[in-house]
Phi, psi and omega in degrees: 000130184304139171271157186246356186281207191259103168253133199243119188271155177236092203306137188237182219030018153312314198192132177297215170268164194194112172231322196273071177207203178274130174295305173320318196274355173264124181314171158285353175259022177254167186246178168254316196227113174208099179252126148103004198238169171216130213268124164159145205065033251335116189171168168226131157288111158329110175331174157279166203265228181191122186256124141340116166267322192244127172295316181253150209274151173292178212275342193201146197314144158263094176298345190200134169223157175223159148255142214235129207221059167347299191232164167274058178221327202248155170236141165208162165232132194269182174189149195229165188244158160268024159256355154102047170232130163285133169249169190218146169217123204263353179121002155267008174067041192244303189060086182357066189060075182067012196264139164303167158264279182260146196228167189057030178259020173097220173223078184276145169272167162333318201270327180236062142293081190229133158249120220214104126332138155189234187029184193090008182342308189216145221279004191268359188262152185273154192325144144219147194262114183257139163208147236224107162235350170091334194283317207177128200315166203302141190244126168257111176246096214291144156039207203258038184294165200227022185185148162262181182192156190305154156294143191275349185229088186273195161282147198275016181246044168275110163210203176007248171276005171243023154341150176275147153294302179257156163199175147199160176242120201210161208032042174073031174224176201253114182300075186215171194204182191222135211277165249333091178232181185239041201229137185236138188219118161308126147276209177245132194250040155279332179214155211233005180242025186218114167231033194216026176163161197086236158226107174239152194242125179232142166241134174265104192240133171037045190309341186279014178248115171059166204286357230114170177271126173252307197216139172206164188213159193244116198210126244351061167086010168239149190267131153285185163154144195224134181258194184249114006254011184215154136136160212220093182246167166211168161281109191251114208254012203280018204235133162281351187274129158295340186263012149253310167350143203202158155253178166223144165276159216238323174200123177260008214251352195195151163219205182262157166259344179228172164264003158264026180252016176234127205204147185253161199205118171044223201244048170220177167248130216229111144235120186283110168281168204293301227268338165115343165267190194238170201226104145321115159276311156334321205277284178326296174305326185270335141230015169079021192244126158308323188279349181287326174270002181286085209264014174254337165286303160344305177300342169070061161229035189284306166330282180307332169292273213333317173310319201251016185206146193280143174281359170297318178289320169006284222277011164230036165316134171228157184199150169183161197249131171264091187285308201313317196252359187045044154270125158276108186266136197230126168234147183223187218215120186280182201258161283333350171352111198267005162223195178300104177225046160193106191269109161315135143271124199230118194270086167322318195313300193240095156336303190287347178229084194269102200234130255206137172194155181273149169248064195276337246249338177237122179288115201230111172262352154202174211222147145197165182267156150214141202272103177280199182323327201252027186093347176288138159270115182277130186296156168208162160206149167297152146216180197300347177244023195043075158236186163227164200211142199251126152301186191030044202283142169286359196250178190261068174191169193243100168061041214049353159313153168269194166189152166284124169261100170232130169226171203225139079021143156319169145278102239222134162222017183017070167269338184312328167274318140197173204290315178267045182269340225254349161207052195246136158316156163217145150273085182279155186232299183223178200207121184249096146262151193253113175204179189266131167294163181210341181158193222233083137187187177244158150256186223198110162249099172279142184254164210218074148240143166068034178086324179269172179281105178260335180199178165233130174247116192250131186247113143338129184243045190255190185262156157088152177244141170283155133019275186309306219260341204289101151258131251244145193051007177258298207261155149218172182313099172105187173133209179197158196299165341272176189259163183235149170185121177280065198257160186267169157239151192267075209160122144214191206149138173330291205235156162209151198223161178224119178276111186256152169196180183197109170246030165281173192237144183045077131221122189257163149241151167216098189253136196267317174217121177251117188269127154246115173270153183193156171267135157317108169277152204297133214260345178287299176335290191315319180313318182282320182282350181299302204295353182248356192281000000 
């Protein structure tokens, strides 16, 4: 016999997350939760895993990686440690069996870690990797060299604790500064190792503003630069003469919270800011409102960052753009955690629909791109036990971890479907997920009415139906993808929101929709059971 009751579909991959309203006010194509998956096509998916790049760990946390391109024939990926040693890795994933190039370089952290392409002045001269720890002066690595060595001409007033920090490089010149201080010091931009004569260029920019220089980016040709925890400068640099050259400022309304906290994305700028959300500088210049440019607040998901991350991580915010899938990764830190272990993800691919989802599965102490075989840049990161690990692995585990894929639905009382529904008793009766078969396991749907936990339901994410699961004129045997499968529920009560997950290492899920069916309960009935209770 056919059901007669109401059945209502609830479509998925539409929209990330959205928490910060009224649960009456959030569509069904919004999320409460969504950790570990990834929204696309409509469907939602279990992220991708993360692959071990070194089988054996480097000597100390990994503070810092670059990829490193001497020639256009060569690769290498440096990698710097907090034990103060530089590594060198030529493509066996060895970093030539763990041996450091350089050693003693004190003990830099994340936060004062930096690797700055530069050199190539001219074409007879060679690429050079300057990195900046802050720890001990800027270390230069020429061309496809097998050691480092001090810059050769610094400022002379680098010395002990006032090492640089930072660097970038814009107009043929090597950028570089120490965080928060407010002095910027240029080279000569005949050479990129000379900072004590010829023509190098120092800037005081706005020392009575804010604690320092946190960050700076080059963005359509122009040098940025951001302080801590407010200001927003640039360089106005149209004049040939250098000894015109000037900043101005750009904003006082907002800063950097880090010196990895600024990344360009399509045609903005993404700055993970002092207060721990992020800031559109597009937003900002276009309407002069700070709160028009909070774009996590926009997003109305601030309440959950605020909920799920400590403001102790704020100030080792790292970020970077996946161009290839057009995401931006933001990492923040859950409470008491002493490192980074959780990443925003801000899903780009479709503008007009901007979708937001948490990354907890990898402990990340620094970001980075690597270009693979066919040229793409592939996301990587350090971590505290020194490895390094490539994001977007195709198998479903972190280094062989398992990790959990979850997401939660609104509290859903369907009124989107019609209004009066919306304080009407429901009878649920059965929950239909639509989903791409992936393999021999399940997920786990827990359900949710009227707030409380009423069951766990686990639905095959395999081809095909058991037995067990056969409802007779609903279901059928066999099909072709995707599959459907039809179990009842237990329960009633205004709203219901249903939590799918999966937490084994290498099992994905990919579910497209979920149907709820139900009945209206007879509202005279109710009345009389009120009235006699």
């Amino acid at each position: 016999m056919a059901y007669k009751g109401i059945e209502i579909p609830i479509p998925m991959g539409q929209q990330g997350l959205r928490t910060d309203d009224a649960a009456t006010k959030l569509p069904p194509t919004v999320l409460i939760d969504a950790q570990n998956v990834t929204i696309y096509n409509n469907l939602i998916e279990k992220e991708r895993g993360s692959a071990t790049y070194n089988a054996s760990p480097l000597t100390g946390a990994v503070v810092g990686i670059h990829d490193w391109h001497p020639t256009t024939s060569l690769q290498r990926l440096i990698a710097v440690t907090g034990d103060g040693k530089i590594y060198r890795d030529t493509g066996d994933k060895t970093f030539n069996s763990n041996t450091a190039i350089t050693s003693g370089l004190g003990s830099p952290t994340a936060n004062s870690t930096k690797l700055v392409e530069g050199g190539n002045e001219t074409a007879a001269n060679a690429k050079k990797l300057f990195i900046l720890t802050g720890t001990s002066q800027i270390q230069v690595l020429e061309g496809d060299g097998t050691t480092t060595a001090d810059i050769s001409n610094p400022a002379s007033d680098w010395a002990s604790s006032n090492y640089p920090t930072n660097g970038i490089l814009h107009r043929n010149r090597l950028f570089v500064w120490r965080d928060d201080e407010h002095r910027i010091y240029a080279s000569d931009d005949d050479d990129h190792e000379v900072f004590d004569t010829g023509d190098i260029l120092t800037f005081n920019i706005f020392p009575g503003e804010g604690d320092g220089i946190k960050a700076a980016i080059t963005y359509k040709g122009r040098l940025y630069i951001f302080k801590g925890p407010k200001g927003v400068y640039y360089l106005e640099d149209s004049d040939s003469n250098t000894a015109n050259w000037y900043f101005k400022k750009a904003s006082s309304s907002f800063g950097a919270a880090s010196p990895h906290a600024a990344i360009q994305v399509i045609d903005d700028l993404l700055i993970g800011n002092s207060s721990g959300t992020i800031t559109s500088l597009q937003a900002v210049e276009a309407f002069g409102d700070l709160k028009q440019g909070d774009i996590i607040s926009n997003a109305q998901i601030e309440q959950y960052l605020r909920d799920k991350v400590s403001p102790a991580g704020f100030a080792s915010m790292q970020a970077t753009y996946y161009e290839e899938k057009k995401i931006a990764y933001f990492t923040y830190r859950d409470n008491p955690q002493s490192a980074q272990n959780r990443m925003l993800e801000i899903d780009l691919a479709r503008r007009e629909i901007v979708r937001y989802t948490f990354s907890s599965k990898d402990q990340v102490t620094c970001l980075e791109q690597r270009r693979d075989t066919n040229g793409i840049l592939r996301p990587l990161y350090g971590n505290d036990a020194g490895f390094i690990l490539e994001l977007d692995n195709d198998n479903k585990n972190v280094g062989g971890a398992a990790y959990e894929g979850v997401f939660q639905t609104p509290h859903m009382d369907f009124s989107f479907v019609d209004s009066k529904l919306a304080n009407k008793n429901k009878l649920f009766d059965f929950l239909t997920l639509v989903y791409q078969p992936t393999g021999t396991w399940s997920v786990d749907v827990e359900v949710y009415i009227d707030d409380i936990r009423k069951e766990t339901i686990q639905f095959s994410q395999s081809k095909g139906r058991g037995l067990d699961d056969f409802i007779l004129d609903v279901d059928t045997l066999g099909g072709t993808s995707p599959e459907d499968l039809r179990k009842p529920l237990h329960g009633c009560g205004r709203r219901i929101s249903f939590r799918i997950s999966n937490v084994n290492a290498n099992e994905d899920f990919r579910i497209e929709q979920l149907i709820v069916a139900f009945r209206v309960s007879d509202e005279r009935q109710t009345a009389l059971t009120e009235g006699s209770s």
